[in-house]
C-alpha positions in Angstrom: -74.5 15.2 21.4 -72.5 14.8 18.4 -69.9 17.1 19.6 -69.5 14.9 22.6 -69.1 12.2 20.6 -66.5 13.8 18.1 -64.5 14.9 21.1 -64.5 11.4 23.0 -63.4 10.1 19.7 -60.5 12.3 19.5 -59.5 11.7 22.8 -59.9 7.7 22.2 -57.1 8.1 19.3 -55.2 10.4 21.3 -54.4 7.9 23.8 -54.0 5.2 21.0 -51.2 7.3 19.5 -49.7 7.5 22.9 -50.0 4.1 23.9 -48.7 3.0 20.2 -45.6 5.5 20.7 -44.7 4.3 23.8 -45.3 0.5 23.6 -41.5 0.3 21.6 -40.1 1.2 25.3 -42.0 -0.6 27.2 -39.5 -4.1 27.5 -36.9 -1.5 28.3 -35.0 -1.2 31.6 -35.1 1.9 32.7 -32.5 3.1 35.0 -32.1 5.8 37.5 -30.5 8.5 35.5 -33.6 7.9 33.1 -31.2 5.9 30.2 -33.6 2.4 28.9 -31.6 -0.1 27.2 -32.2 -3.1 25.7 -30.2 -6.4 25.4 -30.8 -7.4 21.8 -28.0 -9.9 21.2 -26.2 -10.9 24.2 -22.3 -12.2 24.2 -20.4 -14.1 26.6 -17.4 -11.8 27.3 -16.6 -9.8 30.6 -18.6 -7.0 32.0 -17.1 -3.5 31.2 -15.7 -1.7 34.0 -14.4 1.6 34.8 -11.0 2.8 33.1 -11.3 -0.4 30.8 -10.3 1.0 27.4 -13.3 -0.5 25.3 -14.3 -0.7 21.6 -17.9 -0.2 20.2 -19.0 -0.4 16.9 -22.2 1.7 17.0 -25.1 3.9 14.9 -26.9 6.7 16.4 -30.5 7.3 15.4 -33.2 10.9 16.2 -36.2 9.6 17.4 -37.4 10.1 14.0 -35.4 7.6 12.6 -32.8 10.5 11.2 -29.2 8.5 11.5 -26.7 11.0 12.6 -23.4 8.8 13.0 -22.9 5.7 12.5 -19.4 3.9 13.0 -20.3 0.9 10.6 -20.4 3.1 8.4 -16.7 4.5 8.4 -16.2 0.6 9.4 -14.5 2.1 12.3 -15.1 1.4 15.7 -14.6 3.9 18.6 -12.1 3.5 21.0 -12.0 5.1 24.5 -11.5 4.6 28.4 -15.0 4.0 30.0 -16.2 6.1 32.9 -14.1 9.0 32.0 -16.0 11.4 30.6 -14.5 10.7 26.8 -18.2 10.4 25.6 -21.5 11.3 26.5 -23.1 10.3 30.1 -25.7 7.7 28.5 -22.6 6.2 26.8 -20.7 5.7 30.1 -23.5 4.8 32.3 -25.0 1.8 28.9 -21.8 0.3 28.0 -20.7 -0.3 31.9 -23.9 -2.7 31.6 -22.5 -4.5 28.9 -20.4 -7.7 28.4 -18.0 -8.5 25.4 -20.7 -9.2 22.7 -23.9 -8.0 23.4 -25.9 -6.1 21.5 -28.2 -3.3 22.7 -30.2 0.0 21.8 -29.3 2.4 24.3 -32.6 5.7 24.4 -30.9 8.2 26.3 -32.4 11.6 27.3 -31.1 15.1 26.3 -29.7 15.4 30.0 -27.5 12.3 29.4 -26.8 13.2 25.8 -25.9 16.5 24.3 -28.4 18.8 26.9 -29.6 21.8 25.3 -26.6 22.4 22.9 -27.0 21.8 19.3 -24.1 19.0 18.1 -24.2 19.2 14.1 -27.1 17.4 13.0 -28.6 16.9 16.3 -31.0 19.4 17.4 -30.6 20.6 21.0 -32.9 18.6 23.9 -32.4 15.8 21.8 -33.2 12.2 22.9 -30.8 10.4 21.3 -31.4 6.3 20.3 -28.1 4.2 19.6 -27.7 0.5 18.7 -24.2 -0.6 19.3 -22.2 -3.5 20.2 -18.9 -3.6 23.0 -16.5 -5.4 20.5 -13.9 -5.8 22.9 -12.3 -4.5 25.8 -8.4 -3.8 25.1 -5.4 -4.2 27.5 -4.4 -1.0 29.4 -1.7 1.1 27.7 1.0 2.3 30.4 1.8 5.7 29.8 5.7 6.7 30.6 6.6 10.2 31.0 9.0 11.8 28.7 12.2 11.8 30.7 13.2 15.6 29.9 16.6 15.4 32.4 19.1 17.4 30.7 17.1 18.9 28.6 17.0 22.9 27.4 13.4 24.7 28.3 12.8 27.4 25.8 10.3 30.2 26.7 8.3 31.9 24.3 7.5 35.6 24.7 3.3 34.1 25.0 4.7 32.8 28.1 4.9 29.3 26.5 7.6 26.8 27.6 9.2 24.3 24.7 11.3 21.5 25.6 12.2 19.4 22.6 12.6 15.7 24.0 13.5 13.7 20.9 14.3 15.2 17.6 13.0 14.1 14.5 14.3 14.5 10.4 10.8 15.2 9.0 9.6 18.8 7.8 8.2 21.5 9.5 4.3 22.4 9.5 3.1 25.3 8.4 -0.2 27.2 9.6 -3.0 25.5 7.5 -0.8 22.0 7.5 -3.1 19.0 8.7 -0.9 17.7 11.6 -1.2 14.4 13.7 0.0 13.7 17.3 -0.1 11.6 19.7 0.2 13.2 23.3 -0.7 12.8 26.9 -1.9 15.9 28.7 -1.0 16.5 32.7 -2.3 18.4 35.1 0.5 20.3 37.5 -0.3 17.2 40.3 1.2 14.9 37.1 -2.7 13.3 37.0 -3.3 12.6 33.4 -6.5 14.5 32.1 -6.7 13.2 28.3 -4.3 11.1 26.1 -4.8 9.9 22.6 -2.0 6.8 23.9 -4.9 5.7 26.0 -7.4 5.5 23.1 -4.6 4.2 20.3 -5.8 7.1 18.0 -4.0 9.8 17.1 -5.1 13.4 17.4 -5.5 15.4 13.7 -6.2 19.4 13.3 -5.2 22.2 11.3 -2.5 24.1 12.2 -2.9 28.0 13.1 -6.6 27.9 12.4 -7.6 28.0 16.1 -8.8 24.7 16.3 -7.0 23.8 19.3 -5.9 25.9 22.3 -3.2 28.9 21.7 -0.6 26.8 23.4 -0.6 23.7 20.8 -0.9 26.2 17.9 2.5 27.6 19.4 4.3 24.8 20.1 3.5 22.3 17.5 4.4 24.6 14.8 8.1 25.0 16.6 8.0 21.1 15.8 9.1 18.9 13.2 7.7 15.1 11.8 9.1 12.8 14.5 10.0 15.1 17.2 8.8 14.7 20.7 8.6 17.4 22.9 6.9 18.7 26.5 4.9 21.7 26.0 4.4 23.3 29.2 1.3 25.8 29.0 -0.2 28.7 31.2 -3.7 28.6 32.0 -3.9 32.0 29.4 -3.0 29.9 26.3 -5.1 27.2 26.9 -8.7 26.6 28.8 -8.3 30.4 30.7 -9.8 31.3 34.1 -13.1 29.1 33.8 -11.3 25.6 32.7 -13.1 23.0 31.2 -15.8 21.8 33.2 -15.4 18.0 34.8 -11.9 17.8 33.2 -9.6 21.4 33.8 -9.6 23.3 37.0 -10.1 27.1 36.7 -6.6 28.7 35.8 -4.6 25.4 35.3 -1.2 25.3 33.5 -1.3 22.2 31.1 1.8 19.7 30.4 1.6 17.8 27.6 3.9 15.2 26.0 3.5 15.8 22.0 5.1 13.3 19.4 4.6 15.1 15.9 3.8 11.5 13.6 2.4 13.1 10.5 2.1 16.9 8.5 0.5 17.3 5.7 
């Protein structure tokens, strides 16, 4: 009898502790894909759309209460085109539900977040809790194409094709230089697949340390501070014979329009 009684009573808190843990979801929406989100302040702005380039201020949260990121913290907030693929699924799918100055906690499950992968801090088939706010939504940057008629194409023995658009006066990076560029990256239809014009932040690595594909470690160090030049890339010196799922086709050649701004 009083082992009945001790196991009814565990099972009694057992479903307390579950009803407890799950009662902070429950005035959620829950969509589809399995995101919830939350309206906790709301604004009066536009709705987010597609291709808008939008700004979030945000902080990212286990759901242990572990913070992980936070851009408050770097008082920065994150640029980038919506519905492209820039950020994580849950981050496309919440923020198109948004208008100019609400508020909201986005829970979004490993298969919208980071999947199985381990990112850093965050442990793999993590769910993922962020409270973040759509600052704005920014006016569309039109991208030009460097004009390059009249211009000489150097090839490199890797196969690599140079094209020096604009020259510049500053120095010349070295491997283990930090470099910054801004640049707009083409497929061989001319669609653009990724440009740091389109989220007003400039792109910095180290130079020659493998950080980027073969093909910018190549070319940028043939550059100089304030040149601009096409870099015209086979599919061996930069995402290979697989791609880059979503983004890169299996064996594509890669253009991209690279202004050198900074080396240091």
């Amino acid at each position: 009898m009083k082992r009945t009684i001790m196991i009814s009573a565990i099972y009694v808190i057992l479903f307390t502790f579950l009803i407890s843990k799950g009662k902070g979801y429950s005035d959620y929406i829950t969509t589809d894909s399995g995101l919830k989100y939350k309206i906790t302040e709301k604004g009066d702005g536009e709705q987010a759309k597609v291709g808008q380039r939008v700004q979030v201020h945000y902080t990212g949260k286990l759901e242990d209460g572990t913070k992980f990121d936070s851009s408050y913290d770097r008082n920065e907030p994150l640029t980038f085109p919506l519905g492209e693929g820039r950020v994580i699924k849950g981050w496309d799918e919440g923020i198109a539900l948004l208008h100019v100055g609400d508020k909201a906690t986005l829970i979004i499950p490993p298969e919208l977040g980071y999947g199985s992968r381990k990112i850093g801090s965050i442990p793999a088939n993590s769910t993922l809790i962020f409270d973040l706010e759509l600052i704005a939504i920014l006016p569309e940057i039109k991208i030009e194409e460097f004009d390059i008629s009249g211009k000489t194409e150097i090839e490199t023995d890797s196969g690599l094709k140079f094209i020096l658009v604009k020259e510049g006066s500053g120095k010349k990076p070295a491997a283990g230089n930090t470099v910054t560029v801004d640049y707009t990256g083409y497929l061989k239809d001319g669609s653009i697949f990724d440009s740091s014009l389109k989220r007003d932040q400039p792109f910095s690595f180290i130079l020659g340390m493998g950080k980027v594909i073969k093909g910018w470690d190549e070319g940028v160090a043939m550059m100089k501070e304030g040149d601009k030049a096409r870099l015209i890339i086979p599919y061996d010196l930069a995402y290979g014979e697989k791609g880059f799922p979503g983004t890169i086709p299996p064996k594509a050649e890669l253009t991209f329009d690279i202004e050198l701004l900074k080396v240091e």
